[in-house]
TIKELO-479735 format. One record per atom (N, C-alpha, C): residue number from 0; atom name; x, z, y. Coordinates in Angstrom, 2 decimals, padded with zeros to 5 digits. Last residue first. Layout:
BEGIN
+-----+------+---------+---------+---------+
! seq ! atom !    east !      up !   north !
+-----+------+---------+---------+---------+
! NUM !   CA !       X !       Z !       Y !
...
+-----+------+---------+---------+---------+
//
This chain:
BEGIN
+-----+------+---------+---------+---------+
! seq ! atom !    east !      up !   north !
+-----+------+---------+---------+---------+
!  88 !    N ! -005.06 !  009.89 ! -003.61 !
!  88 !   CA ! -004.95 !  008.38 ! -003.25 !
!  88 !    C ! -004.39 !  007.85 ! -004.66 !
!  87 !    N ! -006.31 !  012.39 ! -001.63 !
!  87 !   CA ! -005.36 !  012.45 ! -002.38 !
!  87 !    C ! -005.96 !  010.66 ! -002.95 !
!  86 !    N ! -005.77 !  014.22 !  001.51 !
!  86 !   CA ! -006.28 !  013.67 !  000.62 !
!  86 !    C ! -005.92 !  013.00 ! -000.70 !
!  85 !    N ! -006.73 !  016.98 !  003.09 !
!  85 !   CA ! -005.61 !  016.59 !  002.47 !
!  85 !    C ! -006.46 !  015.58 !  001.48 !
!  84 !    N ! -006.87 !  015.86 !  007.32 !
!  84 !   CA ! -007.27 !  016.31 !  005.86 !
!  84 !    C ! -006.47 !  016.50 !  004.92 !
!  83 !    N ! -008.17 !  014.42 !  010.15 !
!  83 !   CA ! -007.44 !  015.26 !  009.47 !
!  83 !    C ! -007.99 !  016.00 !  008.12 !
!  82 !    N ! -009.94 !  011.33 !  009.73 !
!  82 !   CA ! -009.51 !  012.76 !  010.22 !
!  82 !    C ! -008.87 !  013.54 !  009.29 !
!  81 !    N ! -008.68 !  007.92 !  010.69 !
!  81 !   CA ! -008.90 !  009.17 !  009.43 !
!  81 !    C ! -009.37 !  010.04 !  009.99 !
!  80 !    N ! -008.61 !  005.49 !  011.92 !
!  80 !   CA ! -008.87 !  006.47 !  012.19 !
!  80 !    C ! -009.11 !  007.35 !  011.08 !
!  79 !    N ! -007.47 !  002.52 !  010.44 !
!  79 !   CA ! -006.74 !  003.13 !  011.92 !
!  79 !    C ! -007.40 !  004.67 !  012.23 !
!  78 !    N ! -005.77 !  002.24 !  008.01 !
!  78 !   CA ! -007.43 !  002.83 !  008.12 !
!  78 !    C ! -006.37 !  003.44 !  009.73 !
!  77 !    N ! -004.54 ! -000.26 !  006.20 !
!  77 !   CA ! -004.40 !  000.54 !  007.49 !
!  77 !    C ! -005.87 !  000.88 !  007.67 !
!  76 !    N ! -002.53 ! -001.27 !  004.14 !
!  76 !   CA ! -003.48 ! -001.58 !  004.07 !
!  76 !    C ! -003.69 ! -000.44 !  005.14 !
!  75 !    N !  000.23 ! -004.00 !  002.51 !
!  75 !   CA ! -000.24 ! -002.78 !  002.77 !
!  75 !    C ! -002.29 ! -002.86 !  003.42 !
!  74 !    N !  003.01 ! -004.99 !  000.30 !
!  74 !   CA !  001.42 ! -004.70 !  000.57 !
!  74 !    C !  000.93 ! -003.56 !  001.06 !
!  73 !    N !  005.36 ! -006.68 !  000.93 !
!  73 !   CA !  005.08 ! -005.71 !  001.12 !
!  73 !    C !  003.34 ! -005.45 !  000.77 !
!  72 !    N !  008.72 ! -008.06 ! -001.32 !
!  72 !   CA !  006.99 ! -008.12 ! -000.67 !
!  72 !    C !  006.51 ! -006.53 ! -000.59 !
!  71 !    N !  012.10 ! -008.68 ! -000.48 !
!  71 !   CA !  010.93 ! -008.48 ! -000.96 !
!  71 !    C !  009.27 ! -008.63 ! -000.47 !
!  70 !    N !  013.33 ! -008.14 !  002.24 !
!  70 !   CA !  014.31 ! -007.73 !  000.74 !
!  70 !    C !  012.95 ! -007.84 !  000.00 !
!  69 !    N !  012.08 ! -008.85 !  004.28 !
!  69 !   CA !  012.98 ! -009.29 !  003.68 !
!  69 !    C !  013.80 ! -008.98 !  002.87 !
!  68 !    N !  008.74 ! -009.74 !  003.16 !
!  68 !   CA !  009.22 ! -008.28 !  003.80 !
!  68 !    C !  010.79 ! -009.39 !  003.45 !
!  67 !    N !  005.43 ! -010.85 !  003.49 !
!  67 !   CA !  006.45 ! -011.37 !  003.22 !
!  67 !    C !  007.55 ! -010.02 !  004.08 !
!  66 !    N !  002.57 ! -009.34 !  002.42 !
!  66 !   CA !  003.14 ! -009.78 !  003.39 !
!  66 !    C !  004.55 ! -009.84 !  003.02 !
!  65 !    N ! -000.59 ! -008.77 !  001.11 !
!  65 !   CA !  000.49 ! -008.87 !  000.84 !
!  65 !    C !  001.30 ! -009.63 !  001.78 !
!  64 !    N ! -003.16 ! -006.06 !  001.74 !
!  64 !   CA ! -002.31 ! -007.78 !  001.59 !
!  64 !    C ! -001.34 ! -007.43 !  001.65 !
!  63 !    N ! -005.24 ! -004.60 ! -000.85 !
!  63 !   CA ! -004.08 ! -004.29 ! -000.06 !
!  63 !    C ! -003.81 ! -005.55 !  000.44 !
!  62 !    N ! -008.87 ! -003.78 ! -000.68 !
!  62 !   CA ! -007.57 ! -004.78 ! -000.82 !
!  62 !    C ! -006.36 ! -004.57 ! -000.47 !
!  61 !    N ! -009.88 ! -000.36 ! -001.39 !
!  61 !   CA ! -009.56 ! -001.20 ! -000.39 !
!  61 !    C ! -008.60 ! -002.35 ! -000.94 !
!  60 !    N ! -012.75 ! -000.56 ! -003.57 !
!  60 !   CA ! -011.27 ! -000.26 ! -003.62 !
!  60 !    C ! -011.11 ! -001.14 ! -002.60 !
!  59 !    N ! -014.80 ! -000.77 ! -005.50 !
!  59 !   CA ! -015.09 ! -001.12 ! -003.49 !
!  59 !    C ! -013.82 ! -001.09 ! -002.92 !
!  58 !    N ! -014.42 ! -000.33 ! -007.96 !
!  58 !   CA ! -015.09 ! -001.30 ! -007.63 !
!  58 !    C ! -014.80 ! -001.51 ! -006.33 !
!  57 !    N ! -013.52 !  002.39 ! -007.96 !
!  57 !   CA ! -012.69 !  001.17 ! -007.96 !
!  57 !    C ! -013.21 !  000.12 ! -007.78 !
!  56 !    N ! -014.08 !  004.88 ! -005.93 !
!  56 !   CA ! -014.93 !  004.31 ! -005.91 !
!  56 !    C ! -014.02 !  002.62 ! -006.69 !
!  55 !    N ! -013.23 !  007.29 ! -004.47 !
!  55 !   CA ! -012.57 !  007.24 ! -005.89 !
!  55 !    C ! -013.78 !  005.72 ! -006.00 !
!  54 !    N ! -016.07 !  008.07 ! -002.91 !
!  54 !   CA ! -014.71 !  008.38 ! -002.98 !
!  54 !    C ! -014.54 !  008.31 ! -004.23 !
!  53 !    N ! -017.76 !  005.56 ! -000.93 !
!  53 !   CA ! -017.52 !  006.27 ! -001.73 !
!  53 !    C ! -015.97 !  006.58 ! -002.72 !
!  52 !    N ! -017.56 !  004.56 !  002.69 !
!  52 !   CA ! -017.79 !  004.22 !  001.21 !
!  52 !    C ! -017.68 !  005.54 !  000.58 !
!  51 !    N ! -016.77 !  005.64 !  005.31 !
!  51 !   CA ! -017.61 !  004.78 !  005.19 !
!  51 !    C ! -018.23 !  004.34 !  003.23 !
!  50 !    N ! -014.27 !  006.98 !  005.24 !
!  50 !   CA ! -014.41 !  005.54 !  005.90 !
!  50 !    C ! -015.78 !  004.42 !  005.53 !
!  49 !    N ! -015.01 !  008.74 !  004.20 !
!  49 !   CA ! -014.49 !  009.30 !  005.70 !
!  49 !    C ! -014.42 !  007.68 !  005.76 !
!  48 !    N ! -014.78 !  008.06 !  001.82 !
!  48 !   CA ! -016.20 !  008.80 !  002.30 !
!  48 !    C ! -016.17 !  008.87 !  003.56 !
!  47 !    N ! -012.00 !  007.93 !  001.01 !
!  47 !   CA ! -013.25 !  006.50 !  001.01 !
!  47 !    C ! -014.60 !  006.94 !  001.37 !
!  46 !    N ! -010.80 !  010.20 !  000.08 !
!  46 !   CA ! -010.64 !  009.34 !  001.38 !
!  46 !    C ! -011.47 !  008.14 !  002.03 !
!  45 !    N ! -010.01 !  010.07 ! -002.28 !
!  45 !   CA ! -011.10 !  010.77 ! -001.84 !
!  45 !    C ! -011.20 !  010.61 ! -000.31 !
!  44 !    N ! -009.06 !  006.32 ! -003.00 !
!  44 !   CA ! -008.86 !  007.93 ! -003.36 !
!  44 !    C ! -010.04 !  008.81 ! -002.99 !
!  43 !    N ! -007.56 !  003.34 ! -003.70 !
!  43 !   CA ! -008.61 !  004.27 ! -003.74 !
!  43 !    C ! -008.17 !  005.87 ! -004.04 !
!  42 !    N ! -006.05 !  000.36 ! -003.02 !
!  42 !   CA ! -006.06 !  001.67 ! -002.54 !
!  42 !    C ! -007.40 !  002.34 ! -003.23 !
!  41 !    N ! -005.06 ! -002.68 ! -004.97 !
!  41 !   CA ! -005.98 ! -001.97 ! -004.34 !
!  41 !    C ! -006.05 ! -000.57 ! -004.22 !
!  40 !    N ! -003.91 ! -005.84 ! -005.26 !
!  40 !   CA ! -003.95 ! -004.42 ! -005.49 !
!  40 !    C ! -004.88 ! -004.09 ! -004.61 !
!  39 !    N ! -004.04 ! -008.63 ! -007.59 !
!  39 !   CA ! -004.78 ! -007.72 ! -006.79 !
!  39 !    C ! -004.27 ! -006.46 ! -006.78 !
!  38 !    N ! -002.22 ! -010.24 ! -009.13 !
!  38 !   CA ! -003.25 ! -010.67 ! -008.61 !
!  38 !    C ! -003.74 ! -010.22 ! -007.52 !
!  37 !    N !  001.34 ! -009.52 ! -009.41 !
!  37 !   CA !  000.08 ! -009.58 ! -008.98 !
!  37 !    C ! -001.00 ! -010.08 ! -008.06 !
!  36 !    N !  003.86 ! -009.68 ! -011.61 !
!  36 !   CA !  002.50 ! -011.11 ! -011.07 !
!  36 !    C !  001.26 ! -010.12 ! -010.53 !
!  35 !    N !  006.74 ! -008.64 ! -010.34 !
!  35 !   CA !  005.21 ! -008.40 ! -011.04 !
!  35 !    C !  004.25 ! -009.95 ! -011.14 !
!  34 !    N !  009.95 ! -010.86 ! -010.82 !
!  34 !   CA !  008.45 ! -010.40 ! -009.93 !
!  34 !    C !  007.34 ! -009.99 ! -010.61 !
!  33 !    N !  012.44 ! -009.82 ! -012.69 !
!  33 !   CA !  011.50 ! -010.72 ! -012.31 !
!  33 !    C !  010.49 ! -010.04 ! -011.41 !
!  32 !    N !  014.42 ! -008.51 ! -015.00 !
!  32 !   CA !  012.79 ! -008.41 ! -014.63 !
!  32 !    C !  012.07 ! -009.57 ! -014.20 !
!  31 !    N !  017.49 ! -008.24 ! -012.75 !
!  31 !   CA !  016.51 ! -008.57 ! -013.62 !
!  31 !    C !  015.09 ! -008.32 ! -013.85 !
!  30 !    N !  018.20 ! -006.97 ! -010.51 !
!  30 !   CA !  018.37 ! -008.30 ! -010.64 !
!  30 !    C !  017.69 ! -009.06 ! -012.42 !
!  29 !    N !  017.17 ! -005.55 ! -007.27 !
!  29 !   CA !  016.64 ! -005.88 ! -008.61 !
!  29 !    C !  017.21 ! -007.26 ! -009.12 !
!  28 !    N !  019.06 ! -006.92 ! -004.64 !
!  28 !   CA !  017.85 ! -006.07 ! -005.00 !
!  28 !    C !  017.82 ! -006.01 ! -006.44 !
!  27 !    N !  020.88 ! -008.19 ! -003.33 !
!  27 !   CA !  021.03 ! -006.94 ! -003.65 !
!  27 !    C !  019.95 ! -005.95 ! -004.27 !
!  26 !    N !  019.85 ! -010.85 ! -002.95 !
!  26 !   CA !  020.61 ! -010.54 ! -004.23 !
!  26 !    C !  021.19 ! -008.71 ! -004.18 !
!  25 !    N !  016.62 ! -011.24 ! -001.52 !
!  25 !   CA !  018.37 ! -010.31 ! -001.13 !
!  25 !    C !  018.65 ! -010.36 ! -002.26 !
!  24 !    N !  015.31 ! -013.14 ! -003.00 !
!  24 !   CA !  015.32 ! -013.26 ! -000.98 !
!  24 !    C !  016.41 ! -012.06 ! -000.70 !
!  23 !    N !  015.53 ! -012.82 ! -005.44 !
!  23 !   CA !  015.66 ! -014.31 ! -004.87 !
!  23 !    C !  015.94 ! -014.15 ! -002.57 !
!  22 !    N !  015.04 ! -010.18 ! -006.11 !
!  22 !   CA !  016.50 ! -010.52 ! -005.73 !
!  22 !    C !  016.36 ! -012.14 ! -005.23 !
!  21 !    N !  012.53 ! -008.47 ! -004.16 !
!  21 !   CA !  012.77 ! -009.72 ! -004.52 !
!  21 !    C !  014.13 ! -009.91 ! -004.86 !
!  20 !    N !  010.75 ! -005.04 ! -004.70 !
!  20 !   CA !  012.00 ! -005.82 ! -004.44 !
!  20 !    C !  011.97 ! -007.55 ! -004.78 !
!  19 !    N !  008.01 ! -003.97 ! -003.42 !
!  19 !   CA !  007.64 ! -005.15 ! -004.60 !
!  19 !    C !  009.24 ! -005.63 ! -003.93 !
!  18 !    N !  005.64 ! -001.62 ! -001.86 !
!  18 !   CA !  007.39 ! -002.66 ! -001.79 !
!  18 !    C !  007.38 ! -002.88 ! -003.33 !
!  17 !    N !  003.41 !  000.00 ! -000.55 !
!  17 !   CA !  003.91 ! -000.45 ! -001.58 !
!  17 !    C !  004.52 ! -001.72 ! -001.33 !
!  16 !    N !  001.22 !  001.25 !  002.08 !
!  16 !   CA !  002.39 !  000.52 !  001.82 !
!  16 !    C !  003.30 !  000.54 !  000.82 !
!  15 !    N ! -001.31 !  002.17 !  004.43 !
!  15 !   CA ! -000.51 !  002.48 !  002.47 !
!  15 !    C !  000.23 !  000.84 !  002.83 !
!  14 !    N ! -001.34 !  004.10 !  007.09 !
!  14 !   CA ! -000.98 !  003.01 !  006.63 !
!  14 !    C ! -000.56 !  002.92 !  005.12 !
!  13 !    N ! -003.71 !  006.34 !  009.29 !
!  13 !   CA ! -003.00 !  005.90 !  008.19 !
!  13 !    C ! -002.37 !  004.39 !  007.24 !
!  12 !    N ! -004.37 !  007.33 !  012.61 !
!  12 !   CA ! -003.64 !  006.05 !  011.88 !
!  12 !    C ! -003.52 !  006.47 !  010.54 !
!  11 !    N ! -003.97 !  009.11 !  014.53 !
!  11 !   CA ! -005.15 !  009.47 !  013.57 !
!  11 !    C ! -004.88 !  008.19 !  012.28 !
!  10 !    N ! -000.84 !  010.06 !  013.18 !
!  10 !   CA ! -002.32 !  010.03 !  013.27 !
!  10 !    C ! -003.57 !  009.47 !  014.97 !
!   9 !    N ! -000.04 !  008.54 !  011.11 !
!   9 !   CA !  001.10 !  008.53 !  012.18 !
!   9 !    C ! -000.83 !  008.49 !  012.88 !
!   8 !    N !  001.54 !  008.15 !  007.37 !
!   8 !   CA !  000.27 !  008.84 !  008.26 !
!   8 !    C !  000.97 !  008.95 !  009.87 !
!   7 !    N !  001.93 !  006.55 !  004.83 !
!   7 !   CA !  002.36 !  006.78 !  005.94 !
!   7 !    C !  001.25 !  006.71 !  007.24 !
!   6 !    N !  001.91 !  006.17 !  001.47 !
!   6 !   CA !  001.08 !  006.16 !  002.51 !
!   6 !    C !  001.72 !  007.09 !  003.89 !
!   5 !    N !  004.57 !  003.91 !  001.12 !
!   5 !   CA !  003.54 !  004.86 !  000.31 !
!   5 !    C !  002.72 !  005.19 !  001.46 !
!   4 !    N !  007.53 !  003.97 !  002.70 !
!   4 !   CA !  006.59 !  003.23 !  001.87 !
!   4 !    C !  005.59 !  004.46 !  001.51 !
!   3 !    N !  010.13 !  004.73 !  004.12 !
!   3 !   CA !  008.89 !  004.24 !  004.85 !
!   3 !    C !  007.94 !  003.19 !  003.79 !
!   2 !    N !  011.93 !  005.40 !  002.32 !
!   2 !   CA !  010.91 !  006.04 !  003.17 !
!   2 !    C !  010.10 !  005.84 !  004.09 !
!   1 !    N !  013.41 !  002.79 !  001.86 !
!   1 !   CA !  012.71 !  003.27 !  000.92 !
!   1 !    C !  011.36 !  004.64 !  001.51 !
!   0 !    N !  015.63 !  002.77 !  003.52 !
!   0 !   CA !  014.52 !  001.85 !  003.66 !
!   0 !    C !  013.29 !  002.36 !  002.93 !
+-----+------+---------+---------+---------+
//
């Protein structure tokens, strides 16, 4: 399951995606700890010039949302056209 997180490129498409386990929604997950509390995440890299903004930029940082996954939460965040590159995030 685990390989399909982080930024996943399926081009010209890129998708970031960070997993947040729940044991309340699979008891096979993480059973201590607890849930992060987060407020906000947010993408930034050198990649933010090709979409229009500035690169490395945290202030303008893309929002990630957060979406209900079933072993957990997902946040992600989709730049449907990139061009080819190496970038770094």
């Amino acid at each position: 399951m685990y390989e399909a997180f982080g930024a996943v490129v399926t081009d010209p498409t890129v998708e970031f995606k960070l997993f947040f386990p729940d044991n309340a929604k699979d008891p096979s997950q993480y059973t201590s700890g607890g849930l992060p509390r987060i407020a906000r995440l947010q993408v930034t890299g050198d990649f933010q010039s090709q979409i229009g903004g500035t690169d490395w930029d945290y202030i303008h940082a893309l929002d990630m949302t957060k979406s209900a996954h079933p072993s957990g939460w997902l946040y992600t965040w989709t730049i449907p056209s990139l061009p080819d590159g190496f970038y770094q995030y």
